[in-house]
N, C-alpha and C positions, 0 to 999 in steps of 0.2 A: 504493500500500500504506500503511496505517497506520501510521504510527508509534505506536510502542510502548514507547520509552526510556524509563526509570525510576530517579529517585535517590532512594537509599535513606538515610536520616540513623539514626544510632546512637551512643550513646554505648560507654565504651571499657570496659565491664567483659564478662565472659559470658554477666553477664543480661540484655545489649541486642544483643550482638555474634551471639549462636546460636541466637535467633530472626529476627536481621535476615539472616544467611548461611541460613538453612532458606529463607525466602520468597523469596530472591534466584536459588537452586537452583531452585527450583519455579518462578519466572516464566522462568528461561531454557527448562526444560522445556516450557514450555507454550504460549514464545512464542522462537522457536531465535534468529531475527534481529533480536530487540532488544538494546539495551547494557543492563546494570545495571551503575550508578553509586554506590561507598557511599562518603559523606563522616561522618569520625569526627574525631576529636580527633590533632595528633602525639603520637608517642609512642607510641599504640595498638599494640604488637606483640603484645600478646595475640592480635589478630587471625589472627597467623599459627600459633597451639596449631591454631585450628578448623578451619583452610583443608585440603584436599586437596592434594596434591601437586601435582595438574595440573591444577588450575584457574585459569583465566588471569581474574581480576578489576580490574577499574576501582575504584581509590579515588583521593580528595581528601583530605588531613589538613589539617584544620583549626587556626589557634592557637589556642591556649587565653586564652577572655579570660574564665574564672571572675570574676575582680576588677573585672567590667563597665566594663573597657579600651574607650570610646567608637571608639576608634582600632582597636583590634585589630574590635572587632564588625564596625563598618564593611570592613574590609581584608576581613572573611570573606564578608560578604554579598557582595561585588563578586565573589571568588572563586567564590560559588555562583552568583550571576546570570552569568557568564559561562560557566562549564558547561551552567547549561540554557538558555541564546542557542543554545552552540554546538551541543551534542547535540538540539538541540531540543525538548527533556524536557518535558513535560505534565502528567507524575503526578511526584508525592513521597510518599514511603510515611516517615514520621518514626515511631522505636521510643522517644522519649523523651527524656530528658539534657535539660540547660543548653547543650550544642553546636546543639540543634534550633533556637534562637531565632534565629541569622542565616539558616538554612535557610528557616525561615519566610518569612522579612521576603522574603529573595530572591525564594522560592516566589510570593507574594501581589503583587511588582511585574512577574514574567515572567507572571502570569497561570494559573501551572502548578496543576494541582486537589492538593488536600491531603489525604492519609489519614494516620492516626495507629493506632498498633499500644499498649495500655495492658497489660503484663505482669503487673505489683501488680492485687489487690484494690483501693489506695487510689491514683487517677491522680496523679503526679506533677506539678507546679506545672506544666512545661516545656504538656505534653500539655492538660492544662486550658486554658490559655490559644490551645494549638492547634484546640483542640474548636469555638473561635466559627466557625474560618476553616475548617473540614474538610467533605470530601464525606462521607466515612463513618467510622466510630471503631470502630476493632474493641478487643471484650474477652475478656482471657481466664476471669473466674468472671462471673455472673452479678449476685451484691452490688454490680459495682463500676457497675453502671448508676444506683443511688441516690448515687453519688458526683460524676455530673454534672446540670445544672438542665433543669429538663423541657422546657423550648423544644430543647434537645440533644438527647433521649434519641432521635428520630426517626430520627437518623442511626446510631446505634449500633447493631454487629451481632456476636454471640457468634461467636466463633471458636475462642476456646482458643487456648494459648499454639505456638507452635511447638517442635518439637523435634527435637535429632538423629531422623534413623535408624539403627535398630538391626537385626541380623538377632540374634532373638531365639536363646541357644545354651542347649544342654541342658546347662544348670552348675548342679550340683546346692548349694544352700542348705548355708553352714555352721559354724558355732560361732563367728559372728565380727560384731564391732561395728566400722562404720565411721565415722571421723572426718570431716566435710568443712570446710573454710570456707568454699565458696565460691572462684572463679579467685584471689584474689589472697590464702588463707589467712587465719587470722583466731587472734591471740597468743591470746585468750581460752581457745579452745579446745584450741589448744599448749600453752598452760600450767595446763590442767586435767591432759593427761598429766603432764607434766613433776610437778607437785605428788602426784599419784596414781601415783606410777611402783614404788613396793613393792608397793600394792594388785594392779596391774597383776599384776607380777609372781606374785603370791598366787592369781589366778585363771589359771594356768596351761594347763590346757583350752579359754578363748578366746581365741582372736585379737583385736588391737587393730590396725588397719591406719589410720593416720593422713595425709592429705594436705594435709601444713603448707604449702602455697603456697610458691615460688619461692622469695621474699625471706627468708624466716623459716627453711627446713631448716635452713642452717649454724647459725643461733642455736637452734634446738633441739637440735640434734646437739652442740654445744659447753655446752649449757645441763646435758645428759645423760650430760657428759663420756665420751660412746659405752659407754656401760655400759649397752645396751640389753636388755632381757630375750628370751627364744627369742621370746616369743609376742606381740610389737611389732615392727608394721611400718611405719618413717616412708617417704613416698613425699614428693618435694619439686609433682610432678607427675603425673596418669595421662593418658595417651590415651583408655584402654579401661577409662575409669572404672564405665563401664554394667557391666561384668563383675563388680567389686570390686562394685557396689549389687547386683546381682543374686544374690551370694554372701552375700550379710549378712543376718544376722536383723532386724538393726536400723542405724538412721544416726542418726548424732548431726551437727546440721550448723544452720547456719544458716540464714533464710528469703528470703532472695533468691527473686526471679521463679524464675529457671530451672532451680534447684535443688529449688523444688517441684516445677514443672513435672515433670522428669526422676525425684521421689521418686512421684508418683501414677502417669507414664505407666508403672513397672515395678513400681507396688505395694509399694513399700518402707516397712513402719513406721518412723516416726521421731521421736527428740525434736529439738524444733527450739529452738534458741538466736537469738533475733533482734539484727543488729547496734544497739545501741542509740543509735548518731549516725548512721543512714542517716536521710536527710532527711524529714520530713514522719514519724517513726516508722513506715518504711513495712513495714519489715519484722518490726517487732511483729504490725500490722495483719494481716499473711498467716499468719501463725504462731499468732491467734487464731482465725479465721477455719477452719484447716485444724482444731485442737483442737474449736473447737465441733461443725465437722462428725464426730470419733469419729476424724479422719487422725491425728492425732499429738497428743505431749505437747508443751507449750511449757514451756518452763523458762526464768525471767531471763539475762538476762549476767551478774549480780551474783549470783547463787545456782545457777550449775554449780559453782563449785569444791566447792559440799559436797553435790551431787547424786551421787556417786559409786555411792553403795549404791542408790539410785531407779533408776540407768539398768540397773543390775545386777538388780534385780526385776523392770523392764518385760522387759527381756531375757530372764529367766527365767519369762514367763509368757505360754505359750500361747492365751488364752483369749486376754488384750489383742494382743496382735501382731496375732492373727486378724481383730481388731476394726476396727484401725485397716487392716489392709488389705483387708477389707467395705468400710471408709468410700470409702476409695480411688477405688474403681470411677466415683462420682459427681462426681470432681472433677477427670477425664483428658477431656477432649475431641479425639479426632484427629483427625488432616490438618487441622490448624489451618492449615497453610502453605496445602494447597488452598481451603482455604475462603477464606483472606484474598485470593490470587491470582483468584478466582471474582471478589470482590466489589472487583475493580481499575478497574474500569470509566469 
């Protein structure tokens, strides 16, 4: 019988982790008696927001040698080539990060074939340099095939990003603007309420449902000295986020991969705020990219705080809402996970 064991490399935010557990799902499905193996970073307990209850998965946590720790790199590689020694691994399916590059190295001395998963419009430094050594390069928009050199482009193949599943519920659309940062919350955006919290207060009739990340609630709840208005809802966390997007007229959030991802798969207009130190401006990049296409408004990180009255216009005008979720339609590609799984070969 074939072997069929597979390690999976990701980095440790939601926008590497919930595409990399989608495709992990689906090759168990598809192939019951193999292992999936996903090595991330330590510390990664994010991981455990996505995971089901009863799922029983293989990870490796990797150290962290951001500070290109010669020592630490080396301790990782040896770490990954002794996993696929022992599981006898053949395929690596890599979603990105600065953790893929001991993966690699591992990968290319056991002989193991290389695929890469590109979530951004703009491939990420990690993945680019993975592109020389790859069987196949799956993308999630179309653009981002001019983003590698044409000797490449051969092996690239459109998939679309992965994403949860959802069973789609009859929850009716309403009167309500949601905040997102992103898994790990984003102050920007926290303290655009926090500064706007009379106005808030002033638009009485909608809801503002905010999900400050983990670390940040208590600082906003203290920031807010709990004087919160009826029609603000800070959430530090959701499970059942898809419900609160599927409720809202609009999202306000930033551009991360999988945050678009999950705003086109369910049609949600939005203004998108891009984080402006994500590396390589990667998340401008997707944030203009979705605006050109008629998906959404982008708006600075330096010019939300007095966007206050814009998001309250877009919000109150049907025609644009409409607009941006027409555009929508063209920029959702599904069973991204099957298609990647298909092309594991």
């Amino acid at each position: 019988m074939q072997n069929r064991n597979i390690l999976i490399s990701t980095g440790k935010t939601g926008g590497h982790i919930i595409p990399a557990l989608s495709v992990g799902r689906r090759y168990i499905e598809e192939f019951s008696k193999a292992k999936v193996i996903y090595a991330s970073l330590e510390g990664s307990s994010i991981f455990m927001d996505f995971l089901n209850k009863d799922e029983n998965l293989k990870f490796v946590f990797l150290k962290d040698w951001q500070g290109f720790d010669i020592k630490i790199l080396f301790e990782n590689v040896l770490e990954i080539f002794k996993i696929l020694k022992k599981e006898n691994i053949k395929k690596v399916l890599i979603f990105g990060s600065y953790i893929s590059f001991p993966v690699i190295i591992a990968s290319l001395l056991n002989g193991s074939r290389i695929y890469l998963h590109e979530q951004n419009v703009l491939p990420g430094r990690a993945n680019k340099f993975a592109s020389i050594f790859s069987k196949k390069i799956f993308i999630s928009y179309s653009n981002t095939v001019k983003c590698f050199p044409s000797f490449i482009r051969r092996k690239i193949v459109l998939t679309g990003n992965p994403v949860r599943n959802y069973d789609f519920k009859d929850l009716k659309e309403k009167n309500q603007i949601l905040f997102l940062g992103g898994s790990q919350g984003a102050m920007t955006i926290n303290n655009f309420i926090i500064d706007n919290i009379e106005k808030i207060r002033m638009y009485s009739s909608i809801n503002f449902i905010v999900i400050t990340g983990k670390k940040n609630y208590k600082d906003v709840l203290a920031k807010l000295r709990n004087d919160i208005p009826k029609n603000l809802k800070l959430l530090s966390f959701e499970n059942k986020i898809f419900d609160l997007m599927l409720e809202s007229k609009l999202i306000v959030s930033r551009a991360g991969a999988i945050t678009l991802t999950e705003i086109s798969y369910l049609k949600r207009p939005s203004v998108l705020v891009p984080f402006p130190f994500a590396r390589d401006n990667h998340q401008y990049i997707n944030a203009k990219y979705f605006e050109e296409k008629g998906a959404a408004i982008l708006i600075d990180n330096d010019e939300l705080k007095d966007s206050f009255d814009l998001i309250i216009k877009i919000f109150n005008s049907p025609e644009r809402l409409n607009e941006m979720k027409y555009a929508l339609n063209d920029l959702f590609i599904p069973e991204a996970e099957r298609r990647i799984v298909k092309n594991l070969c």
